[in-house]
VEXTORLO-906696 format. One record per residue (C-alpha): residue in three letters; x, z, y. Coordinates in steps of 0.02 Angstrom, whole numbers, plus 50000, padded with zeros to 5 digits. Layout:
ALAXZY
...
//
This chain:
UNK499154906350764
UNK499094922650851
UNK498774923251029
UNK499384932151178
UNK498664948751169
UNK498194949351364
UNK497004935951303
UNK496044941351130
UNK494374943351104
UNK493254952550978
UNK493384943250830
UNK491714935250743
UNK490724942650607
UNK490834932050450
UNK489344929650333
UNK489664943950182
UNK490764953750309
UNK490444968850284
UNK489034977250349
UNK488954995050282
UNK490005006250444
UNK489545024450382
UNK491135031650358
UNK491525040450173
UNK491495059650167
UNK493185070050196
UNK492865079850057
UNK492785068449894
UNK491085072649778
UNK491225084949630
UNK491215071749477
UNK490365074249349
UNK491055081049176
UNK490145066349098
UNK491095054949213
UNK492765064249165
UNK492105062048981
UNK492025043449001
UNK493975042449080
UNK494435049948956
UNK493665036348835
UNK494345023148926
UNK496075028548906
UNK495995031148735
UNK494835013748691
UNK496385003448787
UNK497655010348688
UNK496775007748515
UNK496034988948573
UNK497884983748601
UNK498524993948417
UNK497074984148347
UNK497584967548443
UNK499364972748381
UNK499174973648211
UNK497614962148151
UNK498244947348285
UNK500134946148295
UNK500664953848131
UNK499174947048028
UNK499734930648078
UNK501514933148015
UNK500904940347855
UNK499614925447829
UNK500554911847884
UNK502524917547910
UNK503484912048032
UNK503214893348010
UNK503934886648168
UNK505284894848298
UNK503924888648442
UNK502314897848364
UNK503634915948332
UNK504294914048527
UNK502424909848582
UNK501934927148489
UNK503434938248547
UNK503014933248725
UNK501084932948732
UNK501294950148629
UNK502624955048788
UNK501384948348922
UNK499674958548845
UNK500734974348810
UNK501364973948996
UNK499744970949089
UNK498804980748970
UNK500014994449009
UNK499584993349201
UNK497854995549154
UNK498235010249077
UNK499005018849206
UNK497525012749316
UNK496525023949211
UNK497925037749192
UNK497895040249397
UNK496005040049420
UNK495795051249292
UNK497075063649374
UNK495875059949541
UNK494465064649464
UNK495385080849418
UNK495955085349581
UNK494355080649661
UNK493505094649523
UNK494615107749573
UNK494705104749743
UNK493985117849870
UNK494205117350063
UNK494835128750171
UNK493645136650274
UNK493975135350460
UNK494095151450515
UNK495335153850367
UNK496515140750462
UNK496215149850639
UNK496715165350567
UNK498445156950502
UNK498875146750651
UNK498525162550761
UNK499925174450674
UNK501265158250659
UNK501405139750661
UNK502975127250651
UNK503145116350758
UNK502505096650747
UNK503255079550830
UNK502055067250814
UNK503275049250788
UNK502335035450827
UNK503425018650798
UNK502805002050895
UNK503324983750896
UNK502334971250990
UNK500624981750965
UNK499224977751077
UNK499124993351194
UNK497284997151163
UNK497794998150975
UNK499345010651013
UNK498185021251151
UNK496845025151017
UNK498185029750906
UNK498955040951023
UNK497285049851070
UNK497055053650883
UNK498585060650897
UNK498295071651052
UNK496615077451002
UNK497265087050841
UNK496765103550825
UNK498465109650831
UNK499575121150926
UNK501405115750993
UNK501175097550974
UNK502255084351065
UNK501725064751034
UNK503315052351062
UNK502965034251043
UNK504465026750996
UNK504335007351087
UNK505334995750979
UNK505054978451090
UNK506704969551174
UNK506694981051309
UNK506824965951434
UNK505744951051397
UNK505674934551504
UNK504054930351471
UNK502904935951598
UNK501314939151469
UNK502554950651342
UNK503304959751489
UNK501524964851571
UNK501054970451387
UNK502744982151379
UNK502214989651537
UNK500564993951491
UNK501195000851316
UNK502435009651435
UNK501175018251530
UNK500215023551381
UNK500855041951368
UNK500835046651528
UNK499115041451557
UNK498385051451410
UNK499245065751480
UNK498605063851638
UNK496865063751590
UNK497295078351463
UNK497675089051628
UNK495945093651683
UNK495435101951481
UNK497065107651456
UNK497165118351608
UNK495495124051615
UNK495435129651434
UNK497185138551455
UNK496815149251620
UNK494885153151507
UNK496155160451350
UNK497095170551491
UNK495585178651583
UNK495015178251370
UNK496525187751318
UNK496635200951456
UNK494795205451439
UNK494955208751244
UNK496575218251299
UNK495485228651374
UNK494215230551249
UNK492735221951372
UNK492265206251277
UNK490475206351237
UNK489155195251258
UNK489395188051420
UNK490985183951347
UNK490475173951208
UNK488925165751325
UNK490595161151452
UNK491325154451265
UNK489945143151245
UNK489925137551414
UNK491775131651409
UNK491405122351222
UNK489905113551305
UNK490965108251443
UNK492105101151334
UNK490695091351212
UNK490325082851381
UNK491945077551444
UNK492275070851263
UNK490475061051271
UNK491185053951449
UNK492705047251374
UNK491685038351207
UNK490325030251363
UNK491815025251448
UNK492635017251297
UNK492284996751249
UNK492004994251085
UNK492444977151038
UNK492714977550869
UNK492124990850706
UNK493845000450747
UNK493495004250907
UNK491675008450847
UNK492665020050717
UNK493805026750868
UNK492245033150982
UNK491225039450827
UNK492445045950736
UNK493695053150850
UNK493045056251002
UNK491205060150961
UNK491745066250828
UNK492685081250875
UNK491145083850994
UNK489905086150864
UNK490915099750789
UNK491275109450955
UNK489365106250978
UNK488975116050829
UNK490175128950867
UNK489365129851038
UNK487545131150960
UNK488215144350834
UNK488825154150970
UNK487175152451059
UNK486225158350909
UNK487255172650900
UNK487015176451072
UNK484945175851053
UNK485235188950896
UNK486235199251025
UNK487715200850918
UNK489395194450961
UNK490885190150840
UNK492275198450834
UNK493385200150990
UNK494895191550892
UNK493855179050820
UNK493235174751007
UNK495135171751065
UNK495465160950896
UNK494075151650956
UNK494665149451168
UNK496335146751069
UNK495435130750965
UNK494935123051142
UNK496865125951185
UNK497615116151047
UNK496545105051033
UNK496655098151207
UNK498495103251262
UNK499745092851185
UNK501475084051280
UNK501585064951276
UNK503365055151298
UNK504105035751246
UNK505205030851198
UNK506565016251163
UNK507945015351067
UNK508494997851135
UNK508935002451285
UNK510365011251221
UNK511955006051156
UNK512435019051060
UNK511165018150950
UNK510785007150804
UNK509664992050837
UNK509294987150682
UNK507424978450672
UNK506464988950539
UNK505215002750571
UNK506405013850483
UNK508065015450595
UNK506665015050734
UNK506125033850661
UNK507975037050608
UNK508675034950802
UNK507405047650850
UNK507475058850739
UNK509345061550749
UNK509365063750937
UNK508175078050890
UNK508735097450933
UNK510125089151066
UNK510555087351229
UNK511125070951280
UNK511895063651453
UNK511965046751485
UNK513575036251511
UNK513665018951573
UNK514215004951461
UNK514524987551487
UNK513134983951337
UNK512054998051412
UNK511665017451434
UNK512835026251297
UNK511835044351223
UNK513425057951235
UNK512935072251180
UNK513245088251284
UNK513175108251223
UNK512195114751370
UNK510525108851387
UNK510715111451575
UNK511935099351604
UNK510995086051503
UNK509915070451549
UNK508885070451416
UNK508415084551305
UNK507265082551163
UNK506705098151066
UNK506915100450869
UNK505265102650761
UNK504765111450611
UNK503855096550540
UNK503655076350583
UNK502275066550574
UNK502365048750546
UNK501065038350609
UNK500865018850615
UNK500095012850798
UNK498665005850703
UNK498195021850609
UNK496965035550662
UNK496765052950606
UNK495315064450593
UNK495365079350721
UNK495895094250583
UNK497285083850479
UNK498575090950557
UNK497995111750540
UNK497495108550350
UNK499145098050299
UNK500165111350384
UNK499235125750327
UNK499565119050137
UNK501335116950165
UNK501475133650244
UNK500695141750081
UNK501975151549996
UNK501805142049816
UNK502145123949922
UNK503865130549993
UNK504705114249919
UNK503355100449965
UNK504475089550071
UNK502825077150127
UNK501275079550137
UNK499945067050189
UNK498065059650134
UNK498435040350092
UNK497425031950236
UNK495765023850207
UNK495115006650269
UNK494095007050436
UNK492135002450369
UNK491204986750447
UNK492534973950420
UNK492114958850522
UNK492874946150401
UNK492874945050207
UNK494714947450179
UNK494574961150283
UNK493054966750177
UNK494144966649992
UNK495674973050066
UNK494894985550128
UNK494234988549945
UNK495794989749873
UNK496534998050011
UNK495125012849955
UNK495575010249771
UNK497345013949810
UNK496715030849888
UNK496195035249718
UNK497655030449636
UNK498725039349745
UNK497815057249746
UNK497865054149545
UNK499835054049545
UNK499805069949614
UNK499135077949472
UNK500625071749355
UNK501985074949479
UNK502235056749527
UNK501735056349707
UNK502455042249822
UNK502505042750027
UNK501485028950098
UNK502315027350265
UNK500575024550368
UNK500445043350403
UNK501375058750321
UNK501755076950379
UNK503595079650352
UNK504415094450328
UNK506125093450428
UNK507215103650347
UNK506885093050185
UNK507255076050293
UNK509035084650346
UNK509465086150129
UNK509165066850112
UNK510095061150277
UNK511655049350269
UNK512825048350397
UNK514055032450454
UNK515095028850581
UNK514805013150670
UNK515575006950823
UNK516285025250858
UNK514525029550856
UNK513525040650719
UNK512115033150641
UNK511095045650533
UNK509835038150397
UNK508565050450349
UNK507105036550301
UNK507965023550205
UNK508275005950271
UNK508794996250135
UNK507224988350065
UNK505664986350180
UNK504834999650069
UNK505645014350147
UNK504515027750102
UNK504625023749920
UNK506605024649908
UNK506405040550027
UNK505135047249902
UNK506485045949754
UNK507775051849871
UNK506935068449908
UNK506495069849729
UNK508415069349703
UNK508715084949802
UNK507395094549713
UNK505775092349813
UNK504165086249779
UNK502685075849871
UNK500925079649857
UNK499255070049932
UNK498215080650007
UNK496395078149917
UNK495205072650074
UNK494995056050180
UNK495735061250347
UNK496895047050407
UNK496195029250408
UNK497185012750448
UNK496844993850485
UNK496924979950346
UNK497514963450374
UNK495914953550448
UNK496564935650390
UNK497554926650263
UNK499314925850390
UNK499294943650406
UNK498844948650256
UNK500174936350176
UNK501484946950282
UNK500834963150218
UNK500724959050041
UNK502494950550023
UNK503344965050082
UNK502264976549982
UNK503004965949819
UNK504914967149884
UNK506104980849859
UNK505244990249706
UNK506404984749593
UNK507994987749663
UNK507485005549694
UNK507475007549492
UNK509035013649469
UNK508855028249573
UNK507295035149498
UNK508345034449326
UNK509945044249441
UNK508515055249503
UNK507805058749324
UNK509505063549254
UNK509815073649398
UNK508275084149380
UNK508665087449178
UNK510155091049238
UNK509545106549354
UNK508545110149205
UNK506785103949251
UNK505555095749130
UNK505355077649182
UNK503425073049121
UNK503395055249016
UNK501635052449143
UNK502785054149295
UNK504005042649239
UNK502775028649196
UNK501775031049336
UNK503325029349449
UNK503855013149358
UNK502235004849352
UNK502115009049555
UNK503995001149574
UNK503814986949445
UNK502074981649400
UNK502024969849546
UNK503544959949464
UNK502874959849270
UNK501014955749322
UNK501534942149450
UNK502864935649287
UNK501424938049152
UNK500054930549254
UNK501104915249277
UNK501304913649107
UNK499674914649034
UNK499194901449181
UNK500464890049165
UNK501134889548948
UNK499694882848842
UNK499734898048703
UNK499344892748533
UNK497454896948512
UNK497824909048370
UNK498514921048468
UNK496804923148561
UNK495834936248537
UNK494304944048590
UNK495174961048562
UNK496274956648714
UNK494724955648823
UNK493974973148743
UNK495754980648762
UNK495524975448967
UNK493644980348971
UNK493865000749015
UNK494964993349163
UNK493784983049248
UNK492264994049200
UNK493355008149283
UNK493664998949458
UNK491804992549437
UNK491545011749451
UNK492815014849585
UNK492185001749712
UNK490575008549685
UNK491045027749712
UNK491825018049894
UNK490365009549943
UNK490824993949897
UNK489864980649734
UNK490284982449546
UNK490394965449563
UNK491654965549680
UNK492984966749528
UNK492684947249496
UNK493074944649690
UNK494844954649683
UNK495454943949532
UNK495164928349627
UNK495864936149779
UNK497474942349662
UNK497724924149582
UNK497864914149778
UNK499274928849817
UNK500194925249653
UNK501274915149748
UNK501664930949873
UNK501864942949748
UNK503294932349677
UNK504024926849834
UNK504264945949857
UNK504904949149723
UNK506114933749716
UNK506544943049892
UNK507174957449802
UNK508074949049664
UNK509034938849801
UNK509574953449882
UNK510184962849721
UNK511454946949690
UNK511704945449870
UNK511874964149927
UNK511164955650091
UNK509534967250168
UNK507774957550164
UNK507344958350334
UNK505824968650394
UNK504124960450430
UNK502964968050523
UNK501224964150477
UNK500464955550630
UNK499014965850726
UNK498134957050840
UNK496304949150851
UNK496604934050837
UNK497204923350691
UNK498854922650603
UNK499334906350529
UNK499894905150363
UNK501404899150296
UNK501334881350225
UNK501804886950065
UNK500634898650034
UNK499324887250094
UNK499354875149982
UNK499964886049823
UNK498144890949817
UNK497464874849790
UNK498944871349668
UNK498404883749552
UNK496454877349566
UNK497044860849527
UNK498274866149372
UNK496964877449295
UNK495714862949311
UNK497044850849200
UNK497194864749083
UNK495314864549084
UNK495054846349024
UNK496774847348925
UNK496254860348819
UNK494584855648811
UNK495074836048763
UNK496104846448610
UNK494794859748564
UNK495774872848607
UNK494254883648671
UNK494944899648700
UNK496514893148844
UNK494954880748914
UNK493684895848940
UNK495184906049016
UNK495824890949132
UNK493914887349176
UNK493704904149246
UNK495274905949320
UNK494814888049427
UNK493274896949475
UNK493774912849565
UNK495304903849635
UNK494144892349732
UNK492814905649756
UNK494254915449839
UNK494834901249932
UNK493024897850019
UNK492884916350048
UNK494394920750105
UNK495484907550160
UNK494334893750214
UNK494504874550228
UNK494514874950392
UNK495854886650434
UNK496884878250270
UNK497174862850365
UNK497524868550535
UNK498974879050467
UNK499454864450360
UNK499474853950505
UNK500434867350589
UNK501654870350453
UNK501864851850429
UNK502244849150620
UNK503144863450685
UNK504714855150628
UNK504454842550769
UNK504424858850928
UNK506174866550982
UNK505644884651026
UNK506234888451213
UNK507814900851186
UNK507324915251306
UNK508484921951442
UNK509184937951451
UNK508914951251583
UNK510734952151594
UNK512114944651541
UNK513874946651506
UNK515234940751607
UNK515774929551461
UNK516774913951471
UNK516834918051661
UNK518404912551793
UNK519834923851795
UNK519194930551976
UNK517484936151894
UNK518154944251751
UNK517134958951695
UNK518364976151736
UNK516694985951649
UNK517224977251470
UNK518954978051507
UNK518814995951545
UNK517935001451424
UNK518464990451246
UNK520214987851302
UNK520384971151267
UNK519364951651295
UNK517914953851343
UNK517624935951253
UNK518494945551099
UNK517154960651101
UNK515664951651146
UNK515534938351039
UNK514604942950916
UNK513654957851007
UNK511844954950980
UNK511164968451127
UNK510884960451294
UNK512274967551407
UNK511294980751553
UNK512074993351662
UNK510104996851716
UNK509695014751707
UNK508435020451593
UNK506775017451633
UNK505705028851724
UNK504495029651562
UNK505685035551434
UNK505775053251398
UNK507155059851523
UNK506855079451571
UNK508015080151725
//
């Protein structure tokens, strides 16, 4: 089980780990019109393999034979329904990458004095939202000096803290604190650059005022740009590198952005031995880089610690609390449950003021961003043609040199997925994937619901009512007539799940919530004909398939491992009608750096999460019949091991051992085709279970999921309590005072430890 994260170490390097840490290029390669050629081949060879398997399988059969039994006419209609719906997701595997390898054709950067030039005349502003539960603090401090480093002007970074506010334990409280302190030591050591560069732009500005910038100017320029390549190189020698993200951290973020001031300094050196300086504004858009990139204003903070608003534990009321306090002035009021937010009018007579944006980026504490994705998202949006892109973002990338083999593949499809989703774009079916995304505000205030709860307003601008919030926020913005589009380079990257707990986590959420989000992409289409807008058939099957493929693979899979099929319905057409498919992803893991042969490796690793995929989607089922909210878990990020749940342990081995019966079953009746099928199915599974799972760690979580039952966890005190079922001579007069009645009556239920505490010193209070 995961470990107290005071205590972690680096975790060890498996054998076939992966070994290759050179990190992809931003810019994706120019395919070739041969490779286009061949996409386009693939789609169309699916399509007639499953007409031919159609029509010379399933109908020849009836036409041959009739319909001699009711079992052999069901076995057809639903082997014909299984085949048509996976061979449909394959399809729209193909569909996307093709639209990739579109956008990736066309695709031209910006050139970076064309984005200097734009920031310099106008820029909206940008809140950097961070949300955090239980994160290490080295994992959240990285993120936050991606964050900080962006080549942006007007930037504020706000981690938003979502722990219990007052822990007993002495290890969890000590982490807190640290995370705490995170933002204001980042600023701190942000001082020394930021005021240097600031007071250069000044003495900069007044010079060009004058007309006197020349050489000297531009060698003073270099000077300042070489100054900064060396305080950056202090910070990466100064940084421990325990594991390939912090590798990708120094490399890529710090010495990163120091290679490219380095070559700006050298340019400006060769210019300087020519003796011929740019000109004078292109100087200041360069002191006014070395501003932006190292000025930006760091805060926390935490919604717990107030009662007036919600608590609710998912990631998305976390950004929603926020984000409604933003543009206000707030004072605080004392409560018997805690600090109560009032808003005030003047900002001079408030406790806490936090300023409105233009645009918010979301960004998960274990992502990191390249040093220009903020200036080249923004600059896109701020294009007059994108005036109704809502969100904006690149879908993040896996971190290279994966220390463990699950790591390794889910890292691979975690790349494939990157395809996929900058192939959506193309057709108009775009989805937000929550890990990082620049938001335009003024769209978020179209979607936002409002309730009253408690006298208090709760405003809902990410929806909370499956644990995929971006998707039902991506069909609610769609709703209100604006669009999404992925931005066509690799500039955000974020971790995978190094074990089979975590990833278990991950993965069952990933399969929950799609399908109850159906009906309002069908409310969404009729809007939009409504308006008058043409609705592409590509979107609309691309959106399904993203919302509901998990459900009918999971279903079909099941079926063609579990039903013995009559061996007449076999065909090798079925096999030719999935060949473009895997050939394709062959191809794609490839074009990532990763082995064609990796394809066999990801269908093993699919079958042992069969059982996740349908617990997730079991998940949402229950809650459509229920109307009771899945609650949110948060995929576990620490370096040490996650144990898996019992179930999913031994499902695994359950499916080895059932394909193996189905195996010597079919073999004992000569049905060939179901035995060669069942054979290899018992081979990946247990290839997948070595790699990826292990024996070892198989039995200690069974032994841990078979004894936990026997340990009472420790209920934890509170930091402060209620006066609750207290003597008449205690009796709380705050309560009293303030709900007008018991304080039994009011508090029963109450699930936010009572504090009359002030806020904490590290939240973001401006007076």
């Amino acid at each position: 089980m995961s470990k107290t994260p005071s205590v972690a170490r680096a975790r060890r390097r498996q054998w076939g780990a992966e070994r290759r840490a050179r990190l992809l290029p931003s810019v994706h390669p120019v395919p070739s019109d041969r490779k286009i050629a061949l996409g386009r081949l693939a789609i169309i060879a699916t399509v007639i393999f499953w007409l031919t398997y159609v029509i010379y399988t399933i109908i020849r059969q009836f036409l041959d034979y009739g319909p001699e039994s009711f079992r052999f006419t069901t076995e057809a209609v639903s082997y014909l329904v299984v085949v048509t719906f996976l061979t449909f997701s394959a399809l729209m595997y193909l569909l996307a990458r093709q639209g990739a390898l579109q956008r990736f054709k066309q695709h031209v950067r910006v050139p970076r004095a064309e984005l200097d030039r734009h920031f310099a005349d106008s820029h909206g502003t940008m809140t950097v939202l961070v949300p955090s539960y239980s994160e290490e603090p080295d994992v959240i401090r990285a993120t936050l000096w991606s964050a900080a480093l962006q080549e942006y002007p007007s930037l504020r970074v706000v981690l938003l803290l979502d722990d219990p506010p007052f822990p007993s334990d002495p290890a969890v409280a000590a982490q807190l604190e640290r995370s705490r302190a995170l933002a204001a030591s980042v600023q701190a050591q942000l001082a020394e650059p930021s005021s240097r560069f600031a007071s250069a732009l000044m003495h900069a500005d007044l010079e060009a005022h004058d007309g006197a910038l020349d050489l000297n100017s531009v060698r003073e320029l270099a000077i300042h740009y070489e100054w900064a390549v060396g305080w950056l190189e202090s910070r990466a020698r100064a940084e421990k590198t325990d594991d390939h993200v912090d590798d990708f951290f120094v490399s890529e973020v710090l010495r990163g952005l120091s290679g490219e001031l380095r070559l700006t300094a050298d340019a400006l050196h060769a210019a300087i031995r020519e003796g011929r300086a740019p000109e004078n504004d292109r100087i200041i858009e360069l002191y006014r880089r070395l501003v932006w990139t190292f000025t930006a204003e760091l805060a926390t903070f935490e919604r717990k610690l107030y009662a007036s608003l919600s608590h609710e534990a998912n990631k998305a009321m976390n950004l929603n609390a926020y984000i409604g306090l933003m543009g206000g002035s707030y004072r605080f009021e004392r409560s018997p449950d805690g600090p109560i937010l009032r808003s005030v009018p003047d900002a001079q007579s408030g406790d806490l003021v936090i300023p409105d944006s233009d645009y918010i980026l979301t960004l998960d504490a274990d992502s990191l961003l390249l040093r220009d994705y903020c200036l080249r998202l923004v600059y896109f949006l701020e294009q007059p043609e994108n005036e109704r892109v809502a969100v904006t973002q690149t879908p993040y990338s896996a971190f290279r040199g994966a220390s463990t083999r699950i790591e390794r593949l889910a890292g691979a499809t975690t790349d494939l997925q990157h395809i996929l989703h900058q192939g959506k774009t193309l057709y108009g079916a775009t989805f937000w994937v929550g890990a990082n995304a620049v938001i335009r505000k003024r769209a978020l205030e179209d979607i936002v619901e409002t309730e009253h709860v408690g006298g208090f307003t709760v405003r809902r601008y990410v929806q909370d009512r499956t644990v995929i919030e971006d998707t039902e926020s991506s069909v609610d913005l769609g709703t209100h007539g604006w669009t999404l589009v992925n931005y066509p380079e690799r500039l955000s990257y974020s971790a995978t799940p190094p074990d089979f707990g975590s990833l278990i986590v991950q993965r069952r959420r990933w399969a929950n919530g799609g399908l109850l989000i159906m009906p309002k992409l069908w409310r969404q289409v009729n809007e939009r004909r409504r308006r008058g807008e043409r609705v592409n058939l590509s979107e609309i099957l691309l959106r399904v398939n993203y919302m509901a493929s998990i459900a009918w693979a999971s279903f079909g899979l099941l079926f063609l491992l579990a039903y013995p099929y009559d061996s007449r319905l076999l065909s090798p057409v079925v096999l030719l009608a999935a060949l473009p498919y895997f050939i394709a992803m062959g191809s794609d893991l490839r074009y990532c750096g990763y082995r064609f042969t990796d394809i066999f490796w990801i269908y093993g690793f699919n079958l042992i999460l069969l059982p996740v995929n349908l617990a997730g989607v079991l998940k949402s089922i229950e809650q459509a019949i229920t109307g009771k909210k899945i609650p949110f878990a948060r995929t576990p990020k620490v370096r040490n091991r996650t144990a898996a749940p019992l179930l999913y342990v031994l499902a695994p081995y359950l499916i080895v051992a059932f394909s193996a019966f189905t195996l010597w079953r079919d073999a004992q009746a000569g049905n060939w085709g179901n035995a060669v099928f069942a054979g290899f199915n018992a081979v990946l599974a247990s290839a997948a279970i070595l790699a990826y799972v292990g024996i070892g760690a198989s039995l200690v979580d069974t032994w841990i999921g078979l004894t936990k039952w026997l340990y009472v966890p420790r209920k934890p005190k509170e930091a402060a309590t209620a006066a609750i079922d207290t003597a008449p001579d205690s009796l709380d007069w705050r309560a009293v005072l303030y709900y007008g009645e018991s304080p039994n009556h009011v508090a029963r239920d109450r699930a936010v430890p009572v504090s009359v505490s002030a806020p904490r010193n590290s939240l973001e209070v401006n007076r």
